[in-house]
C-alpha positions in Angstrom: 15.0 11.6 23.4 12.1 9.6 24.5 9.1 8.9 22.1 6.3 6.9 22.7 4.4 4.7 20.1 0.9 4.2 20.4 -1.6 2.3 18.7 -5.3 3.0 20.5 -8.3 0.4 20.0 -11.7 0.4 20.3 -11.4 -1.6 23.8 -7.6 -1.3 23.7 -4.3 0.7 24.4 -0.8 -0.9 22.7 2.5 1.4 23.2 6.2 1.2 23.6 8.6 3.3 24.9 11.8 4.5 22.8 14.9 5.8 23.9 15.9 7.7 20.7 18.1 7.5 17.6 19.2 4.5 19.0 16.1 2.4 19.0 15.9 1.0 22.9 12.8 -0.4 23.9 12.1 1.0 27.8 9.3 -0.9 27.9 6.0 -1.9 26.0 2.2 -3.2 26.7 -1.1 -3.0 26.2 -4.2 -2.0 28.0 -7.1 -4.3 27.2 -10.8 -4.6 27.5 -10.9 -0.5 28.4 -15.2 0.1 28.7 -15.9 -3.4 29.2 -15.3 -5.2 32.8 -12.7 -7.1 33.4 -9.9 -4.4 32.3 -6.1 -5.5 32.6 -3.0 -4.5 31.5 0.6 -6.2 30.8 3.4 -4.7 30.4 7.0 -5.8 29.3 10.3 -4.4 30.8 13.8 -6.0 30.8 12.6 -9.2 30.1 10.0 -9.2 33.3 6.3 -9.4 31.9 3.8 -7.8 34.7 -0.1 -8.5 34.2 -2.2 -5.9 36.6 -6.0 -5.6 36.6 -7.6 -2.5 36.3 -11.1 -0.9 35.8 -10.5 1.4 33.1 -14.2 3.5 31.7 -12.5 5.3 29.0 -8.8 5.5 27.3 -8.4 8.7 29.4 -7.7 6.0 32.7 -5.6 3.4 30.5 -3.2 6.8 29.8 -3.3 8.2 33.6 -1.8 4.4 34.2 0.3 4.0 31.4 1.9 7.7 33.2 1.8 5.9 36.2 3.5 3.1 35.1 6.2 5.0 33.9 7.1 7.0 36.7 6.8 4.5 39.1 9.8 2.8 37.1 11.8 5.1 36.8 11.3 4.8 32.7 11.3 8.9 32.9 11.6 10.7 36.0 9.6 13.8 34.6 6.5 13.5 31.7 8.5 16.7 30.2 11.2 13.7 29.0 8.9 12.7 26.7 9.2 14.7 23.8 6.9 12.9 21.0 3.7 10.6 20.7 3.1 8.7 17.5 0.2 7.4 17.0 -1.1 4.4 14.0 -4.0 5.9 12.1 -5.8 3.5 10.0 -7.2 5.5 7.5 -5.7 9.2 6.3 -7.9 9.0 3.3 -5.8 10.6 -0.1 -5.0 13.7 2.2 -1.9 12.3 4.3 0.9 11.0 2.4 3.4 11.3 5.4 3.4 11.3 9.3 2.1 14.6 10.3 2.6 16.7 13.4 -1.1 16.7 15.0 -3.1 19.8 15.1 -6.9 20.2 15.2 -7.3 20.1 11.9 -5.7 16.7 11.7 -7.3 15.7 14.4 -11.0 16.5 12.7 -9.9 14.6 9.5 -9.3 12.0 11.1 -12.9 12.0 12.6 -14.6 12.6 9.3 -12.7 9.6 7.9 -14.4 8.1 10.4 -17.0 6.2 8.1 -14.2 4.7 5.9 -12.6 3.0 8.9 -15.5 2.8 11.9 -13.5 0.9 14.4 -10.5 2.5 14.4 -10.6 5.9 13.5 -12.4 6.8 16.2 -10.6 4.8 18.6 -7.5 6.6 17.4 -9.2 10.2 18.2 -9.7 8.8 21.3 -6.4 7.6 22.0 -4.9 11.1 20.9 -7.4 13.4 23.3 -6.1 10.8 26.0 -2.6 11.2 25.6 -2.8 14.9 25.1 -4.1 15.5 28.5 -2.2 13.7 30.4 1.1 14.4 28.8 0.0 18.1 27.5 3.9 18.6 26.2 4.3 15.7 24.0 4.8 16.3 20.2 1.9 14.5 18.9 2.4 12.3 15.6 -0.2 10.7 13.2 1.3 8.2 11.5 -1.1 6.4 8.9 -1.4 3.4 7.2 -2.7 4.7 4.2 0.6 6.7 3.6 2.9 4.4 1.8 0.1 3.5 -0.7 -0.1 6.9 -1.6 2.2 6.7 -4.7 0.1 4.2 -6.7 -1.0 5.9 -9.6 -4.8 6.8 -11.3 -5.1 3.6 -13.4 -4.2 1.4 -10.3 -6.2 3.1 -7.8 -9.0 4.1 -9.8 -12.2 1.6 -9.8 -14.1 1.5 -12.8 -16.8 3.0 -11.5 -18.2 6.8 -12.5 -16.2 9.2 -12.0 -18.5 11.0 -9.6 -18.4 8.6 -7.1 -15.1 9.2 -6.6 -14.7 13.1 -7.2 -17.7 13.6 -4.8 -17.3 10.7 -2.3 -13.8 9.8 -2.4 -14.1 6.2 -3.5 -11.0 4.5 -4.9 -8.1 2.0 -3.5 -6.8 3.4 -0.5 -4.8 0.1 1.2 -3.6 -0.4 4.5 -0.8 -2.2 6.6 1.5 0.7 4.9 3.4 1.1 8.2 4.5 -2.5 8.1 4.8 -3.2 4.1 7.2 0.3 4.5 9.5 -1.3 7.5 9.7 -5.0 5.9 10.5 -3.3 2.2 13.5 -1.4 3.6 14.5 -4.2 5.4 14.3 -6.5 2.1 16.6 -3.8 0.1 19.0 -3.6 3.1 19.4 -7.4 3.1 19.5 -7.5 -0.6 22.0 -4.3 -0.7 20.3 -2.6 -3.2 19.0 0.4 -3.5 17.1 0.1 -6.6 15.1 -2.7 -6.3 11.4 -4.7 -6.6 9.8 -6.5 -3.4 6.9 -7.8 -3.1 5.7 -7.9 0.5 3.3 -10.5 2.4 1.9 -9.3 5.0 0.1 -12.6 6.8 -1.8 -12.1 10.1 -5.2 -11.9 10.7 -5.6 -9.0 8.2 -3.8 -9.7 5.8 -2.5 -8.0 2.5 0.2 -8.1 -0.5 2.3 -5.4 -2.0 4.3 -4.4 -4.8 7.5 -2.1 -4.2 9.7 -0.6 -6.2 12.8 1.6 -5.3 11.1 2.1 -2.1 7.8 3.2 -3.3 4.3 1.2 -3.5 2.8 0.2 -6.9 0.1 -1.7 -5.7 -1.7 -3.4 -3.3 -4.5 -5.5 -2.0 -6.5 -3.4 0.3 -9.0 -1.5 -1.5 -11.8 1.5 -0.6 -11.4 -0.8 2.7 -9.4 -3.3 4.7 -11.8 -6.1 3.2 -10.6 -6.5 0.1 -7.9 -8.5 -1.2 -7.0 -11.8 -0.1 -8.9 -14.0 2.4 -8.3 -13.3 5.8 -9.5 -14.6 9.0 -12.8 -12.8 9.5 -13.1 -11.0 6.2 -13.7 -12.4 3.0 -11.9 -10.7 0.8 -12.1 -9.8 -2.9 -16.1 -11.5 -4.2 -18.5 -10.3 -6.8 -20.4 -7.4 -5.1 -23.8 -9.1 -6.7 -23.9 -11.7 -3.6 -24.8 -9.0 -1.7 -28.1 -7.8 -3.0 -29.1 -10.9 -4.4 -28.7 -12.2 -0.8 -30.5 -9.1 0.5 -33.3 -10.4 -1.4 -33.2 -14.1 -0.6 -33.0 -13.9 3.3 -34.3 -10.5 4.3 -30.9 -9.0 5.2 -30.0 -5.9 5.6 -27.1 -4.4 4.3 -25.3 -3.8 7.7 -25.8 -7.8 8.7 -24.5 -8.6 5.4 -21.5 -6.2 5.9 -21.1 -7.6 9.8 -21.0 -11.1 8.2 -18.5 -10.1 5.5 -15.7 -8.6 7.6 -16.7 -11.1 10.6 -17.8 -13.8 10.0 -16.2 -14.7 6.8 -13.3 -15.8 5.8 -11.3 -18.9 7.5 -13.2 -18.6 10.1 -16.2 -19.3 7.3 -14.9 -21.7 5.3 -12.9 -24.0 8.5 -16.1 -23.6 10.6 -13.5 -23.8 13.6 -11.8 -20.4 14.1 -10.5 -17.2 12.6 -7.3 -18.1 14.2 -4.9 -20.3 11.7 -3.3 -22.0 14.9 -6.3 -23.6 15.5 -7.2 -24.5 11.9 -3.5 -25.8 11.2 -3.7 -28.3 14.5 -7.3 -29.4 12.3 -5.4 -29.9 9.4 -3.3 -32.6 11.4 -6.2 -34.5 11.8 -7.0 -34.3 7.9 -10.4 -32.0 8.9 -11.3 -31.2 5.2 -12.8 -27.9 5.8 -9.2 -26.8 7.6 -7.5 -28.2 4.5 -9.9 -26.5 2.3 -9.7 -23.3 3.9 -5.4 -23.5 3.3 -6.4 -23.8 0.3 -8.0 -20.8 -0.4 -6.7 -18.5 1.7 -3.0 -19.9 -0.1 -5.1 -19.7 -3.8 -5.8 -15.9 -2.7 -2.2 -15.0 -1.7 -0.4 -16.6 -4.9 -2.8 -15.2 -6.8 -1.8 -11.5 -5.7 2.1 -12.4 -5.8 1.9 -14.1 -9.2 0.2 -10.7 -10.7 2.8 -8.5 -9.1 5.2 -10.4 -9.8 3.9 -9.2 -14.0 3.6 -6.0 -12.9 7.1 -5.1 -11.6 8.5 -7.4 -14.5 10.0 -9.8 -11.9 11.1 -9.2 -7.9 14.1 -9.4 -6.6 12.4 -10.4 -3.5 9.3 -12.1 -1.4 8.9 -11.4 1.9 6.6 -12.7 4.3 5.4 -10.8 7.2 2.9 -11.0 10.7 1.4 -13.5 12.5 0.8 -15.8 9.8 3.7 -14.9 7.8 6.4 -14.7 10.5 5.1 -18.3 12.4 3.6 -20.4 9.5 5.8 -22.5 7.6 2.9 -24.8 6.2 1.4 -21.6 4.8 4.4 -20.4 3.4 5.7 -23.9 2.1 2.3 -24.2 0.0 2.7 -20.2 -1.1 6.3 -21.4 -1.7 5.8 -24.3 -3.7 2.5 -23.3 -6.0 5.3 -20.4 -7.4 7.4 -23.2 -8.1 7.1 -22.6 -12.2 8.5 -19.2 -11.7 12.1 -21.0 -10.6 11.2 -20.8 -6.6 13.2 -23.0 -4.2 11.7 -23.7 -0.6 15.0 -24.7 1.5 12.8 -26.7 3.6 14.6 -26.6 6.7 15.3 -23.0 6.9 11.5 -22.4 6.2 10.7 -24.8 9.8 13.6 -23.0 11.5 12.0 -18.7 10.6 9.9 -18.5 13.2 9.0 -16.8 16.8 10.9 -13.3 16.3 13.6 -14.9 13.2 14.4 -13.5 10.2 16.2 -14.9 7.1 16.0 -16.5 3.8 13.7 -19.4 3.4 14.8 -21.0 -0.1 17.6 -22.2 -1.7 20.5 -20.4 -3.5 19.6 -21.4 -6.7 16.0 -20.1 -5.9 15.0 -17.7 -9.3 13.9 -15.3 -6.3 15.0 -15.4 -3.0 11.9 -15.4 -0.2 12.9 -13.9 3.1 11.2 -14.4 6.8 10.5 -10.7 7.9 9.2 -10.0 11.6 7.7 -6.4 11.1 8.2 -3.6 13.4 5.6 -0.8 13.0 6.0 0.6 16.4 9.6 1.4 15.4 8.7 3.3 12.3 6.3 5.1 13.8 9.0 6.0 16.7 11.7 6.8 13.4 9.0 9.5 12.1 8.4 10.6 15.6 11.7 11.2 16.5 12.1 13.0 13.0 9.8 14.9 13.0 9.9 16.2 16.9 13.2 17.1 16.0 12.0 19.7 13.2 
């Protein structure tokens, strides 16, 4: 069976193409700067990247190429071979617990969780109407981020805030990055070979957020009411005291949507380095002893132990760290700093493995007398999002 995997921007179009149980990858791309000029596309296939340009209005043209594509390639010979579309959602709110097959109604929440998650929920309703119309017999799947958090309980998701603003607006924790905190978990318990087991999971990229698992289900987690809380990221500032922002409303003049612009883009690393909300460029500062690079490490790494060391309480102790993402997967200094301020809970770096898990590696990154073993992790949403695809096409 072939299933497609789709994650849809605001300007952009990411997929890969499944042959299914077993897991193949046909092929895989993205279709960028869709609405703005200047659109391209690269796509991936047997080793052979291809980078076209195209002028593509709407996400409508980036899926009447993507079909295209695959034709032409011989990746199906018929749009009837592909039997399901999943597609990462953001934000399901408290209503989706699980991948769902996509109706209208789905569709619709979706759209009115729209001002929970502004740039990407709608991008995803986008990406769905695309994909339905040009391959009208797929299985569509919505496969949400929010999901695996689902199973944190009242007193953790719960803000201390009245109770009306959550029975009549729906405020409380949500969390995101489920998809990938799900696949680097099962991963974790498959390399440990337990089944019954506690992981903590850092996931490090841009975005960035920490979890606690146990036996497979969430406890906690970073992300809050919105992707903006937590630890620092690259744009977004992460978890402050909410009274900087009418007290700076006052000071300067600001209104609340500049302040909440500056807060998820212009905050941050990107804030605190004054170079870039990219930590390749900030490390290669950091070389160069720039003090604003080295005190942005420092935070961001202060905001990361911070989340692990409180996890690590409330599982009463892991039986794994995991680090995940861009930053996670490629960054030893980051990881050798998270590594080494968790030192006075027994952890071993093994620095040499650490410089070695990177670029696609996974494997343990401290010693064997470590008092809890930290693994390298590369995440795979698309896959899980293929897995519930594939499952649920099948029912």
């Amino acid at each position: 069976m072939k299933i497609l995997s789709v994650n849809a921007g605001s300007s952009s179009l990411k997929f890969q193409a499944y042959e299914m149980p077993e897991e193949k990858i046909l092929i895989k791309g993205v279709f960028e700067r869709i609405g703005i000029d200047g659109g391209f596309y690269t796509l991936k296939i047997n080793g052979e990247k291809i980078e076209k340009k195209a002028d593509m209005p709407t996400h409508d043209e980036a899926v009447k190429i993507l079909v295209k594509e695959l034709l032409e390639r011989n990746i199906v010979k018929s749009l009837d071979e592909i039997e399901g579309i999943g597609h990462r959602i953001v934000h399901g709110g408290a209503h989706y617990k699980e991948s769902v097959i996509i109706t209208e109604k789905v569709v619709k929440d979706i759209e009115d969780l729209s001002p929970l998650a502004p740039l990407h929920n709608p991008a995803h309703v986008m990406g769905i109407r695309a994909c339905m119309k040009e391959i009208p017999n797929a299985i569509e799947v919505a496969c949400f981020d929010t999901a695996f958090h689902q199973t944190i309980e009242e007193d953790r998701y719960l803000y201390a805030v009245p109770n009306e603003w959550y029975e009549k607006y729906d405020i409380r924790k949500y969390g995101f990055h489920g998809t990938s905190h799900k696949y680097v978990s099962e991963r974790a318990a498959e390399l440990l070979d337990k089944k019954y087991s506690n992981i903590i999971v850092c996931h490090l990229g841009n975005g960035g957020s920490v979890s606690a698992v146990r036996d497979g289900r969430c406890v906690d987690t970073s992300m809050g009411f919105t992707p903006n809380a937590g630890i620092v990221m690259g744009s977004r500032c992460g978890d402050i005291d909410y009274s900087i922002i009418p007290y700076l409303m006052k000071k300067t003049g600001m209104s609340i949507d500049e302040i909440d612009t500056i807060l998820n883009k212009k905050s941050g690393m990107l804030a605190i380095s004054e170079i870039s909300s990219d930590f390749r460029d900030i490390e290669a500062k950091i070389s160069v002893r720039d003090h604003k690079a080295i005190l942005a490490h420092y935070l961001y790494v202060n905001s990361v132990v911070d989340y692990i060391a409180k996890y690590y309480v409330e599982l009463g102790g892991a039986d794994a760290i995991c680090f995940t993402a861009g930053v996670g997967e490629n960054s030893p200094h980051v990881r050798r700093m998270i590594v080494d301020r968790l030192s006075c809970l027994g952890l071993k770096l093994d620095r040499d493995k650490n410089e070695e898990m990177r670029f696609g590696k996974e494997g343990l990154i401290t010693k064997e007398d470590s008092s809890v073993p930290c693994y390298v992790i590369p995440t795979d949403e698309e896959v899980m999002i293929a897995r519930d695809t594939y499952n649920l096409s099948n029912q």
